[in-house]
NULONU-226143 format. One record per residue (C-alpha): x, y, z; residue in three letters; residue number from 1. Coordinates in nm, 2 decimals. Example, Ala and Ser with C-alpha at 12.3 -4.5 7.8 and 13.67 -1.06 7.14 Angstrom:
2
R        u        v        w   residuo   num
R     1.23    -0.45     0.78       ALA     1
R     1.37    -0.11     0.71       SER     2
//
This chain:
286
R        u        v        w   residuo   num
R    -0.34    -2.43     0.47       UNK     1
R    -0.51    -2.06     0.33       UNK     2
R    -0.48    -2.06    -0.01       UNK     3
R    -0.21    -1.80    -0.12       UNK     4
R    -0.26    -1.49    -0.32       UNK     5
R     0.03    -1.31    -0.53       UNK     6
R     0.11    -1.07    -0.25       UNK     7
R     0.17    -1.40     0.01       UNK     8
R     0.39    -1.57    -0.24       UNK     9
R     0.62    -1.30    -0.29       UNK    10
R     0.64    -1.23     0.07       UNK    11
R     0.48    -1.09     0.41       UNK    12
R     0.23    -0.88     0.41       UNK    13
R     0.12    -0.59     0.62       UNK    14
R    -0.21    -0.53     0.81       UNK    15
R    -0.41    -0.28     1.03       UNK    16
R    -0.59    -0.42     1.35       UNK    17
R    -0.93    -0.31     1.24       UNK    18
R    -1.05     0.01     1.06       UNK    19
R    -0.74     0.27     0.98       UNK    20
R    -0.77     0.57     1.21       UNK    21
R    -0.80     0.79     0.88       UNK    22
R    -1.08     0.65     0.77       UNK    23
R    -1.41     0.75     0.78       UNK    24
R    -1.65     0.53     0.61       UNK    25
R    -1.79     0.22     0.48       UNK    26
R    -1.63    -0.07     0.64       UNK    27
R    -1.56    -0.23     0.24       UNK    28
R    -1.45     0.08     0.21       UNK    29
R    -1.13     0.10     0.35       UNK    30
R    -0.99    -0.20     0.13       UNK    31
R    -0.90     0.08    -0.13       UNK    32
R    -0.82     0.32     0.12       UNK    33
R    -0.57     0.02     0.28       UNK    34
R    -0.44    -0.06    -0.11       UNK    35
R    -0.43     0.29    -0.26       UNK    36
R    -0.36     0.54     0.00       UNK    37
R    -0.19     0.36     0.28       UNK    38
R    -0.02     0.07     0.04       UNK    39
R    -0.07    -0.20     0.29       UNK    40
R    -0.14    -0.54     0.24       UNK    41
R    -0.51    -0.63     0.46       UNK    42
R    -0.69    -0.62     0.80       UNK    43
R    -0.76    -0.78     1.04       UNK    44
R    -1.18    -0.82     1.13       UNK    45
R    -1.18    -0.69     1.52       UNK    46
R    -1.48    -0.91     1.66       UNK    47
R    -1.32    -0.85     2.01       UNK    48
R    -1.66    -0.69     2.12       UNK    49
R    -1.87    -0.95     1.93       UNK    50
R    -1.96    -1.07     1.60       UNK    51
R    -2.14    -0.77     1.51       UNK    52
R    -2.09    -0.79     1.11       UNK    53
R    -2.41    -0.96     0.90       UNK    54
R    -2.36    -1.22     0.57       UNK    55
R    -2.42    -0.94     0.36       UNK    56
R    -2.16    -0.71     0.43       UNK    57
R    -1.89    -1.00     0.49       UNK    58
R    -1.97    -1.07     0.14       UNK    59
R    -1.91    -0.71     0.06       UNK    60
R    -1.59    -0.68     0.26       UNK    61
R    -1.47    -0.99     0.10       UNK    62
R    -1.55    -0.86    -0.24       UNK    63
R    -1.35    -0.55    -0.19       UNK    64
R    -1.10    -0.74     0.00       UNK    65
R    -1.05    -0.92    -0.36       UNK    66
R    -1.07    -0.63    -0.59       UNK    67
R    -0.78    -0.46    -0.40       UNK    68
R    -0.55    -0.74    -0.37       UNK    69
R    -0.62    -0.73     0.06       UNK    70
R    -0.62    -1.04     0.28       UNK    71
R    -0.81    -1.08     0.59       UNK    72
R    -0.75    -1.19     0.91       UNK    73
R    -1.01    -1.18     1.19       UNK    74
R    -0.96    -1.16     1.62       UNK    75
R    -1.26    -1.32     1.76       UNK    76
R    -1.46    -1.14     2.12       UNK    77
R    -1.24    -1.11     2.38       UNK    78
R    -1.48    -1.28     2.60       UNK    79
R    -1.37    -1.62     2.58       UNK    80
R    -1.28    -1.90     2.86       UNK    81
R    -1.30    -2.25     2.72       UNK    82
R    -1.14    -2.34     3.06       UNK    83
R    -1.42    -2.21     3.25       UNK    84
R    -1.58    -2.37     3.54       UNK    85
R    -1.90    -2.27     3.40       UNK    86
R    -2.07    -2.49     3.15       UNK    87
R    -2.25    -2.16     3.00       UNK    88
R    -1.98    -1.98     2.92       UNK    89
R    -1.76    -2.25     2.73       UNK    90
R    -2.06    -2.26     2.58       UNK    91
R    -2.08    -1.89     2.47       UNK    92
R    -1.70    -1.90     2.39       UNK    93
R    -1.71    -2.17     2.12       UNK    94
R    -2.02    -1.98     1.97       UNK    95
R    -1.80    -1.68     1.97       UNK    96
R    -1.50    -1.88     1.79       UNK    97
R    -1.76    -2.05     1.56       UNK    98
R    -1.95    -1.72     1.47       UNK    99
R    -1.64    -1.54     1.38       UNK   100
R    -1.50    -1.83     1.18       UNK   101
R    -1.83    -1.84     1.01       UNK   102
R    -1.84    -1.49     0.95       UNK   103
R    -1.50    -1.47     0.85       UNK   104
R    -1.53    -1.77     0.65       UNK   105
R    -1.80    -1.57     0.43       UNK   106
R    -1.56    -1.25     0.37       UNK   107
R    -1.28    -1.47     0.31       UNK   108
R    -1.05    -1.45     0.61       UNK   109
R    -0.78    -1.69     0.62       UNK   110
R    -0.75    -1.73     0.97       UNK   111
R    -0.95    -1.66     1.29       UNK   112
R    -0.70    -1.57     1.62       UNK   113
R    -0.89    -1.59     1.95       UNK   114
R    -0.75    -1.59     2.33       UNK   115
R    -0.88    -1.97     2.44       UNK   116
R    -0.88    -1.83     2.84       UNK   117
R    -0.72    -1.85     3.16       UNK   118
R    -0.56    -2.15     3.38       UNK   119
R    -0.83    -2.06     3.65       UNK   120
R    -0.80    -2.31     3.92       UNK   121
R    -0.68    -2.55     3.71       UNK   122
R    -0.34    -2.71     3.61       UNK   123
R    -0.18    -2.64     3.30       UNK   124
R    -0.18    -2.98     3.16       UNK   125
R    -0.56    -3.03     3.26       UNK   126
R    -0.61    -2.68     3.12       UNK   127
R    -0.41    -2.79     2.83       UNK   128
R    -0.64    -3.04     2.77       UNK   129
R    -0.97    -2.91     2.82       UNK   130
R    -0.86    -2.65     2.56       UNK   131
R    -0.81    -2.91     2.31       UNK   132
R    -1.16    -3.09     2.36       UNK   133
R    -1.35    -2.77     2.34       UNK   134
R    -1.14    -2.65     2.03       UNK   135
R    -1.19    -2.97     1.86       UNK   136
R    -1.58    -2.93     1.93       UNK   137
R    -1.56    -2.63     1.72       UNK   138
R    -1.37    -2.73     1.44       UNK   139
R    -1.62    -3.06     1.44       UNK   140
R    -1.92    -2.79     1.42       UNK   141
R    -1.69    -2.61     1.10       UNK   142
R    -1.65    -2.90     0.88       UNK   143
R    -2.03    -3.03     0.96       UNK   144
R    -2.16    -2.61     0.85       UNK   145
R    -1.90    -2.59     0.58       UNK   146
R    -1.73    -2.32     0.75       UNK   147
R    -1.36    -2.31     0.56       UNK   148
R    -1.08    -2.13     0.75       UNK   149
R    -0.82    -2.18     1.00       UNK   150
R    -0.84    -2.15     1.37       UNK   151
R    -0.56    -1.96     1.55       UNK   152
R    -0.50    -1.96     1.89       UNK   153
R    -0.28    -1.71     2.05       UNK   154
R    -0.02    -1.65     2.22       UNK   155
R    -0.10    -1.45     2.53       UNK   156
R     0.05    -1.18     2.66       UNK   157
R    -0.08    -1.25     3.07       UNK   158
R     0.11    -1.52     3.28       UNK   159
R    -0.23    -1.60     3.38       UNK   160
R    -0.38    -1.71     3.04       UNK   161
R    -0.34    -2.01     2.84       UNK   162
R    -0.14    -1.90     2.58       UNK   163
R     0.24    -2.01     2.59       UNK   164
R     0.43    -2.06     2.29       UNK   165
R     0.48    -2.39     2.38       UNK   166
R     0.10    -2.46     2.39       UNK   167
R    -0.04    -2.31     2.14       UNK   168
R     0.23    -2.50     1.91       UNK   169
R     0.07    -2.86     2.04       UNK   170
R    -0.25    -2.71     1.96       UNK   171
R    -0.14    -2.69     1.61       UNK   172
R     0.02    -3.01     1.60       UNK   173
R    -0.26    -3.23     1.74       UNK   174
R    -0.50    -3.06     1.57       UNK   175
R    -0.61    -3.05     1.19       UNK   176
R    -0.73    -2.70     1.12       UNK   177
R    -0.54    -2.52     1.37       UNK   178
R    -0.22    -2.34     1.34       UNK   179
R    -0.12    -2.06     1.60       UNK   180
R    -0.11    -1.69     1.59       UNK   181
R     0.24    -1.63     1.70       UNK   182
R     0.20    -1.25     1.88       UNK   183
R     0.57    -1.17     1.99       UNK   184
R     0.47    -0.87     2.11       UNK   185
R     0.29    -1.08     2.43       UNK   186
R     0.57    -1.31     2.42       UNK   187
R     0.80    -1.05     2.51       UNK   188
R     0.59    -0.98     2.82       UNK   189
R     0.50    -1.30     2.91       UNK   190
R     0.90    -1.39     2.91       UNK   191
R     0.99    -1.09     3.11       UNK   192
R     1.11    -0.88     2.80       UNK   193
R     1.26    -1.16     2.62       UNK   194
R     1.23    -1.14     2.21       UNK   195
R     1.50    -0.85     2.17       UNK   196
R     1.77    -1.03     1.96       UNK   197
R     1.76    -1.18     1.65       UNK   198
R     1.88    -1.49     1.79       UNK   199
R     1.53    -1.55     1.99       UNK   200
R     1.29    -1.52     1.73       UNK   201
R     1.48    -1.73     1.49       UNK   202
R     1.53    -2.00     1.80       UNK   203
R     1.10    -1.98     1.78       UNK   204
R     1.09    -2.02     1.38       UNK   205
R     1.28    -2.31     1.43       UNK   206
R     0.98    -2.45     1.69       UNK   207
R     0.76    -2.40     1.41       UNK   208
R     0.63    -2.70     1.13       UNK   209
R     0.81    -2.53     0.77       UNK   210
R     0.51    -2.60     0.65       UNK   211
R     0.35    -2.30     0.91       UNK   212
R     0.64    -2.08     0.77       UNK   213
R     0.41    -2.08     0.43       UNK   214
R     0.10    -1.90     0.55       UNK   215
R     0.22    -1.75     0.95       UNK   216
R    -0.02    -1.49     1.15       UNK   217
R     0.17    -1.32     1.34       UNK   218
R     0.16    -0.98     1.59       UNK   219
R     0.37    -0.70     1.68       UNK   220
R     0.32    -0.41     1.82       UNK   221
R     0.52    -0.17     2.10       UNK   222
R     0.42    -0.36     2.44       UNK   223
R     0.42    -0.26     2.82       UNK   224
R     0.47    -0.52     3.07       UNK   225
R     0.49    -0.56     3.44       UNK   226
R     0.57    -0.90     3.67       UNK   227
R     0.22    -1.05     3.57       UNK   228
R     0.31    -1.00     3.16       UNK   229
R     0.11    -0.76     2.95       UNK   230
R    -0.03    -0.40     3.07       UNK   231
R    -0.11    -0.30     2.73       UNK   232
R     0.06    -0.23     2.39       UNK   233
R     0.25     0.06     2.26       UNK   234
R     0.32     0.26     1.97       UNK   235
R     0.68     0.17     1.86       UNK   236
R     0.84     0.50     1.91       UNK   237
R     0.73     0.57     2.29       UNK   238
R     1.03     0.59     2.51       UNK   239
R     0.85     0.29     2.73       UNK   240
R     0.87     0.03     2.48       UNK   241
R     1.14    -0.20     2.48       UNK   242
R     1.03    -0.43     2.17       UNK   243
R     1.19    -0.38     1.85       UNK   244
R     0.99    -0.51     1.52       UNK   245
R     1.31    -0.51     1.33       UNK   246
R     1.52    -0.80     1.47       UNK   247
R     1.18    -0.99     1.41       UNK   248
R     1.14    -0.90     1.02       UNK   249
R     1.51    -0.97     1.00       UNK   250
R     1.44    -1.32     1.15       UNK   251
R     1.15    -1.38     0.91       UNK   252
R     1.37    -1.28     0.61       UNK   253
R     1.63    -1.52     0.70       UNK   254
R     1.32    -1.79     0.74       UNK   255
R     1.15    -1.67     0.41       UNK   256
R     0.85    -1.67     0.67       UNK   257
R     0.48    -1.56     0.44       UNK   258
R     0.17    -1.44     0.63       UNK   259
R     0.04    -1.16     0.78       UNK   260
R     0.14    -0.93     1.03       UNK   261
R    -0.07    -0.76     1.21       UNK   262
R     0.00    -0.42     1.38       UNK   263
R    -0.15    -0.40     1.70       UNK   264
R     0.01    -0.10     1.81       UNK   265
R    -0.26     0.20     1.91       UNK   266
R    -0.15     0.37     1.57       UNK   267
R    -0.23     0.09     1.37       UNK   268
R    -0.16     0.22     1.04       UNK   269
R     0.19     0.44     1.08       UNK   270
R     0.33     0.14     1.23       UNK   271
R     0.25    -0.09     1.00       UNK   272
R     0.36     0.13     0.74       UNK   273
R     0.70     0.15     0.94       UNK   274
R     0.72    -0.21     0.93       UNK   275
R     0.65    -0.27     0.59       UNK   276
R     0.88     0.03     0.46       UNK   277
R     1.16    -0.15     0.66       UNK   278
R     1.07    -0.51     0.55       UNK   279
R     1.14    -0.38     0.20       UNK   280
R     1.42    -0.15     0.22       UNK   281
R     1.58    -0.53     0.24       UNK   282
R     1.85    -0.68     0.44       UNK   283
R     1.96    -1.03     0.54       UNK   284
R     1.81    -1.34     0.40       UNK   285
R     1.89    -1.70     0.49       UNK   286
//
């Protein structure tokens, strides 16, 4: 389980998907930027085109990470399939997963989400279980390097993807080191625009270990979605969007959930802001 800081014991906090769009600088940088001028709570490390960041300035990010009070989170590439038919690219996808732990590891990131790839030809149980070998291959490679964080599958937002809530849950379960990255955003669309009451996001809290509820990473964002699941995400306001952030906060209130939340909506900052203002203007509590 990450290690809290001050900010995770006396609640959620509130996170950027990468660099704020108002700032212009130094990646280390924009820790103060995040603490001082935008009062949020961390970042997550985008990797999604690859592990592009070297020891030296993880250590500085990390460093300035501390000095503000920030917690990070990190997304490993995008181009991962640990289902694939081809031996060369599982291969590639668990260096991907292990480099951004590593990497993550070094600036202090408490947990490493990735997507673990697509059902291909294959059935979900079989998938289900390829995933589990390959992920387990990885965390074997961690605890031989000394690499110390948690891994965090995803839930998906494509019907196509491994990813349901339901399997990224056993993930967590069966493995030590592993505990999901709950994105509700791509749960809405990969349930057909389910997640709009209250009632369904506490009816997934209460899938969830209490332990989990300690240290969650979670995702929101707006979210457009067709018959296949995700098309892409959305800023909160636009008149397409049909997910709501607030019945979620209101369910993690009631669940005294702790973690990060990540905004993942294209104006990463004003909506996390949005969220963070509502999460603290109060309301109900279990």
């Amino acid at each position: 389980m990450p290690k809290q800081t001050e900010r995770t014991r006396n609640g959620l906090l509130f996170s950027t998907a990468g660099m704020p769009h108002a700032y212009k600088g130094k990646t280390e940088g924009a820790m103060e930027f995040l603490n001082r001028e935008l009062k949020l709570d961390g970042m997550e490390i985008e990797f999604v085109r690859g592990v592009y960041m070297k020891e030296p300035q993880a250590e500085a990010l990390g460093k300035a990470a501390k000095e503000n009070g920030l917690t990070l989170t990190v997304h490993a590439p995008y181009y991962i399939n640990l289902n694939s038919e081809k031996k060369q690219t599982i291969g590639m996808s668990k260096s991907f997963i292990f480099e951004s732990a590593r990497i993550g590891a070094i600036a202090g990131a408490k947990s490493i989400c990735f997507h673990a790839g697509y059902y291909v030809n294959k059935a979900p149980k079989e998938t289900y279980e390829n995933m589990k070998k390959e992920i387990g291959i990885v965390l074997d490679r961690m605890k031989a390097e000394g690499v110390k964080t948690m891994l965090a599958p995803e839930v998906s937002g494509k019907k196509s993807q491994f990813g349901s809530l339901d399997e990224v849950i056993a993930l967590g379960k069966e493995l030590k080191g592993v505990q999901p990255c709950i994105d509700f955003a791509h749960l809405h669309a990969r349930t057909n625009g389910g997640m709009t009451t209250q009632a369904e996001f506490e009816g997934v809290l209460k899938q969830l270990p209490k332990k989990w509820l300690d240290f969650l990473h979670i995702h929101l964002s707006g979210m457009n979605f067709g018959d296949k699941g995700e098309k892409n995400h959305l800023v909160f306001d636009d008149p397409a969007n049909r997910f709501s952030f607030k019945p979620a906060i209101d369910a993690f209130k009631k669940f005294n959930v702790r973690g990060v939340i990540v905004c993942e909506s294209p104006n990463i900052e004003e909506d996390a802001e949005k969220m963070k203002k509502y999460y603290r203007a109060g309301g109900p509590r279990g």
